[in-house]
C-alpha positions as CSV (number, residue, x, y, z in Angstrom):
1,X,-16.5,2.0,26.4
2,X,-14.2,2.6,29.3
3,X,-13.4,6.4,28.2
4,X,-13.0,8.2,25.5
5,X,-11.1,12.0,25.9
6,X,-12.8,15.1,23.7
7,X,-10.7,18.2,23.5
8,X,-12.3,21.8,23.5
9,X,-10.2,23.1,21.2
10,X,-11.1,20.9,18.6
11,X,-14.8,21.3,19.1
12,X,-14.1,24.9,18.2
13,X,-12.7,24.0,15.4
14,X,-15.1,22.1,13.9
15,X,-17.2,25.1,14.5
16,X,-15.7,27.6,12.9
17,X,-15.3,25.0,9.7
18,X,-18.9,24.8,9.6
19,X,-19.7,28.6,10.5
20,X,-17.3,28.8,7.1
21,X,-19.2,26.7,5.6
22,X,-17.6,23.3,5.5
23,X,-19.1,20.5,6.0
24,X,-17.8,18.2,8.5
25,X,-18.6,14.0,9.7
26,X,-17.4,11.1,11.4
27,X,-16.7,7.7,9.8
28,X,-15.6,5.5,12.4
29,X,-15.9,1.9,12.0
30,X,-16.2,2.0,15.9
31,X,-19.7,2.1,17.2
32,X,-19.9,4.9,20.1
33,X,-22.5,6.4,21.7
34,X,-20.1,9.0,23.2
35,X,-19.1,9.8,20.0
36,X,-22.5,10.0,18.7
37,X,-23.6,12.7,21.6
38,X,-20.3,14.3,21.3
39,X,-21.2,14.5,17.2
40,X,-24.8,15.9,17.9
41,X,-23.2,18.3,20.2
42,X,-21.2,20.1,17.6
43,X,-23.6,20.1,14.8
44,X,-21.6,17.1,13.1
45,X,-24.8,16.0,11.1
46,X,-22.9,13.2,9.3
47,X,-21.9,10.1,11.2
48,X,-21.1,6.7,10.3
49,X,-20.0,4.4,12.7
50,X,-19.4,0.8,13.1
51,X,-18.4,1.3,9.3
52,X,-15.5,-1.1,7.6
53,X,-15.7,-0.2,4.2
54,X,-14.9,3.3,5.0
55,X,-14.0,4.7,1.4
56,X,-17.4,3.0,0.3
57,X,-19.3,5.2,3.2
58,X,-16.6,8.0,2.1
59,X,-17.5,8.0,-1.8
60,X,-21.6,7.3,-1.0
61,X,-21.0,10.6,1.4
62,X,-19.4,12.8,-1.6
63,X,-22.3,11.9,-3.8
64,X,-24.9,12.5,-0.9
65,X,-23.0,16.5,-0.6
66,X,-22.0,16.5,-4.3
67,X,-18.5,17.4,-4.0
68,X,-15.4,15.2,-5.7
69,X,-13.4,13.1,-3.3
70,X,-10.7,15.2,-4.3
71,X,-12.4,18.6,-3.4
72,X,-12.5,16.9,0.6
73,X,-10.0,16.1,3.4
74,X,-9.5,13.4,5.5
75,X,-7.8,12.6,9.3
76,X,-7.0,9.2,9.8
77,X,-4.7,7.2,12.1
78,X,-4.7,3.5,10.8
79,X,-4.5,1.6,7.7
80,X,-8.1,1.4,7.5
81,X,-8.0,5.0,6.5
82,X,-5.5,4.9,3.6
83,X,-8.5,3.9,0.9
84,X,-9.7,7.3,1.6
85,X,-6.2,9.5,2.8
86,X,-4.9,8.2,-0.8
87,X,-7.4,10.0,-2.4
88,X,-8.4,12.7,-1.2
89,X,-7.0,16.8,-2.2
90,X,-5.4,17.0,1.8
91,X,-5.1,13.9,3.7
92,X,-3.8,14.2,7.3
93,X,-2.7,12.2,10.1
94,X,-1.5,12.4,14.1
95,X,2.0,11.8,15.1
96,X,0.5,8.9,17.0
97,X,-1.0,7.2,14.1
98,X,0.4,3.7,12.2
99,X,3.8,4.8,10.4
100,X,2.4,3.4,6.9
101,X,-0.4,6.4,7.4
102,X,2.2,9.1,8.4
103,X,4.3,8.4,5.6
104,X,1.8,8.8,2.7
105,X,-0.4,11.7,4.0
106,X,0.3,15.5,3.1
107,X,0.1,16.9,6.9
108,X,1.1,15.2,10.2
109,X,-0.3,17.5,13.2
110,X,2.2,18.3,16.1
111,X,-0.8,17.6,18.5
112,X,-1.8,13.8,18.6
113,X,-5.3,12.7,18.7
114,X,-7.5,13.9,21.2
115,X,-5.0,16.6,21.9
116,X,-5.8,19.1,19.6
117,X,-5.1,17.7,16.7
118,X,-8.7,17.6,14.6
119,X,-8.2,21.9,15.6
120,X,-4.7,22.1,14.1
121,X,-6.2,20.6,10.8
122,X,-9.6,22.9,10.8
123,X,-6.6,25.7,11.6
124,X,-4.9,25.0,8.3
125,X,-7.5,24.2,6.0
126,X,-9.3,27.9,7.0
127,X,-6.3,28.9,6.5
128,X,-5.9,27.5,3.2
129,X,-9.0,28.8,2.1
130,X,-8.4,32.4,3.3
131,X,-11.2,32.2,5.5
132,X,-9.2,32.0,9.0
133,X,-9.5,35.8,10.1
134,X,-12.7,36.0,8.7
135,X,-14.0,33.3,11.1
136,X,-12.1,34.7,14.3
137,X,-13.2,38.3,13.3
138,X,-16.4,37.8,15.8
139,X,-14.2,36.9,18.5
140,X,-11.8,39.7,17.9
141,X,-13.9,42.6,17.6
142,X,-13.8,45.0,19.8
143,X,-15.7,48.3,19.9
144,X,-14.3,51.4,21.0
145,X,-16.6,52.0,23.9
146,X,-15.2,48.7,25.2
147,X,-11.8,49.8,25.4
């Protein structure tokens, strides 16, 4: 691996999705160990990598956390995706990704990947659930006294 780009913003994201509750992974049919670090880093406790069959890994991952493929959402970039973005209740992609992905996914992010995009998804989907004010609350609270 030459280099591989993390954005903050996105870490964040995946934070406040799992301080709501959700769970998050990786399935990447790369092998990284920058992505594995960057994955242990966030708390990301479920990550497959150098993994071709991903909707097989995808499905064995739903039974693992008992929760329907439907009940989950996916970002993907490439065909290799579209097993899993066809399946799942919100499928999203990066303006970046293959046009055959864009095309047949529910959300396209403004931001490609990399760029902010993985936040813009963890954005809507707390948004979605109702939970978005709830998990910036801490960050927005301000007492009196500190005015």
């Amino acid at each position: 691996e030459v280099m591989k780009t993390f954005n903050v913003l996105d870490g964040q994201g995946i934070k406040l999705l799992q301080q709501a509750g959700i769970q998050t992974a990786i399935i990447s049919a790369r092998q990284s160990a920058i992505v594995s670090k960057r994955a242990s880093d966030l708390g990301i406790t479920h990550v497959m990598q150098g993994i071709h069959d991903k909707y097989a890994a995808f499905v064995s991952l739903c039974q693992q956390l008992n929760v329907g493929v439907n009940e989950c959402g996916f970002i993907g970039d490439d065909v290799i995706d579209l097993p899993i973005l066809l399946r799942v209740g919100f499928a999203a992609s990066v303006p970046n990704g293959h046009v055959e992905v864009r095309t047949r996914v529910h959300y396209v992010t403004q931001a490609s990947g990399g760029r902010g995009a993985a936040r813009e998804v963890c954005d809507f989907i707390l948004k979605a659930q109702h939970k978005y004010t709830a998990a910036l609350a801490p960050y927005l609270t301000v007492s009196a006294h500190e005015r």
